[in-house]
N, C-alpha and C positions, 0 to 999 in steps of 0.2 A: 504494500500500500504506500504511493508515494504521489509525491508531486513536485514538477518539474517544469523548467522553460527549455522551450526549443526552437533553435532560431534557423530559420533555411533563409535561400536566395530567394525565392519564389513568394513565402510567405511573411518573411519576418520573425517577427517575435512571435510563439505561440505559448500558451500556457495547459499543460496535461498532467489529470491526474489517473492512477495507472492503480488496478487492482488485480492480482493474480497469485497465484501460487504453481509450485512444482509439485508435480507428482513421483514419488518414487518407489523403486523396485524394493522387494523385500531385501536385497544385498546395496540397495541406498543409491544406488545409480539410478538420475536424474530417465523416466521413461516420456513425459511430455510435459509441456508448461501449458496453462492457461493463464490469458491477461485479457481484461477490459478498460480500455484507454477513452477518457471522455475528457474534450476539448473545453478548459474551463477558460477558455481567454476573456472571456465578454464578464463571468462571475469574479479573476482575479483584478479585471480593469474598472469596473464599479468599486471593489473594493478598495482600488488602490485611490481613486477620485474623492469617494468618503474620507479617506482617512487627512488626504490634504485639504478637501474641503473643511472639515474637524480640527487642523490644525489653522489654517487660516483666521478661522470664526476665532480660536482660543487667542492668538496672535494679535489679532484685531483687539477682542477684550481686552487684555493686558497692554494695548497701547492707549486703549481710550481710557481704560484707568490711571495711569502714568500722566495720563494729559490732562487729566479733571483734578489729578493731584498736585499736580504742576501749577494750575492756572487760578486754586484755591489760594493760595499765598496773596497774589498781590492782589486778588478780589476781598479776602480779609483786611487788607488793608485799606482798600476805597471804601467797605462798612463802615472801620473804623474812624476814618478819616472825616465821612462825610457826619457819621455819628458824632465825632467832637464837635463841629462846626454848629452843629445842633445848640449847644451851649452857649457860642456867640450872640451878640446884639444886633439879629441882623433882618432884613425889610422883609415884610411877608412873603412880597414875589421870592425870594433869595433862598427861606424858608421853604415854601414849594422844591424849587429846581434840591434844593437838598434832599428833599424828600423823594421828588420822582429818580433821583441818582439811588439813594437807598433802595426803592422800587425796585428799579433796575437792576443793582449788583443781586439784589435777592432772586430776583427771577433768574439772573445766570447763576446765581447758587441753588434754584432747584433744578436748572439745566442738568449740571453738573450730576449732582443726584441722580437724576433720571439717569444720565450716562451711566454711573456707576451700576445702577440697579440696573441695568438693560447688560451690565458683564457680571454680573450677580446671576441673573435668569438665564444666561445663556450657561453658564455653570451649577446650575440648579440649587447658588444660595441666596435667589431670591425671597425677601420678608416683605409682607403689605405693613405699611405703620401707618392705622387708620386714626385720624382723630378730628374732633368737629369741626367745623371752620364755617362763619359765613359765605355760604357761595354769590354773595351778591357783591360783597366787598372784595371777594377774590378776581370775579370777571368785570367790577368797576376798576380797579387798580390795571388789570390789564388791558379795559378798553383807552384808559388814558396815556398806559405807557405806547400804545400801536397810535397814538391817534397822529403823533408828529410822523410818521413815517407814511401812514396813510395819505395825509392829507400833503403830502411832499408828491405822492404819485397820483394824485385826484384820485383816493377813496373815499370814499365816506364810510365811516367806520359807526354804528349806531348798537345799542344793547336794549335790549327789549326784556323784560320779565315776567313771565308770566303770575297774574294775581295768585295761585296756586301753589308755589314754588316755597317750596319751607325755607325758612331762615338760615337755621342751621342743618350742615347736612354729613356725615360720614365720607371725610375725604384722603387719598391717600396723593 
């Protein structure tokens, strides 16, 4: 029982795997062999596809983790930073633009997240961490941080809520 590659002119690469045995005389000299030979080329070259494809995806995870953990540093910095400025004596409008910078850095910190957790799942150590959150204050904050980008490419960007829509809701 074996398996083996076999390369000719003709064919190339082929992939065979081979089952047989010897038959022998009562004095042990070999009287005939039987073999059944089945061409596994199509069953070893899926195989072999998977397994880079499987390395690729792992490859991929471990760089988008590297890169979320790399880009967390100086994003904790612009929190903090803009967080001090919090504390100055400074005009409303000024206030705003600090806040939608906070906005900002947070929504690329749950970017982030999500990245990690998308190489989490692809490694089956994905965890939900659900906890309550206003979903109205959550897609208000977001229609105002899209609204500059929108209205740069003439979208109109609008939020509608249905009268139905609970307050708080279980988000992850």
């Amino acid at each position: 029982d074996m398996t083996y590659r076999v390369e000719t002119e003709k064919d190339g690469i082929k992939w065979q795997h081979s089952v047989g045995q010897m038959e022998r005389g009562t004095n042990g000299k070999v009287l005939a062999a039987t073999a059944f030979v089945k061409d596994i080329t199509d069953e070893v070259q899926k195989q072999s596809a998977l397994l880079m494809a499987e390395e690729a995806s792992k490859a991929k995870s471990e760089f988008l983790a590297r890169m979320s953990h790399e880009i967390r540093t100086p994003l904790n910095a612009i929190i903090g930073m803009s967080d001090s400025l919090k504390d100055e004596n400074l005009s409303e409008d000024i206030m705003e633009v600090i806040e939608d910078i906070e906005q900002a850095a947070e929504g690329l910190h749950q970017l982030l997240s999500r990245t990690l957790d998308h190489a989490k799942l692809i490694s089956d150590k994905m965890q939900i961490d659900l906890h309550r959150d206003n979903v109205k204050d959550v897609i208000s904050t977001s229609t105002r941080l899209w609204n500059p980008q929108c209205s740069s490419s003439n979208i109109t960007l609008r939020t509608h809520f249905d009268s139905n829509l609970p307050e708080q809701l279980l988000l992850d």
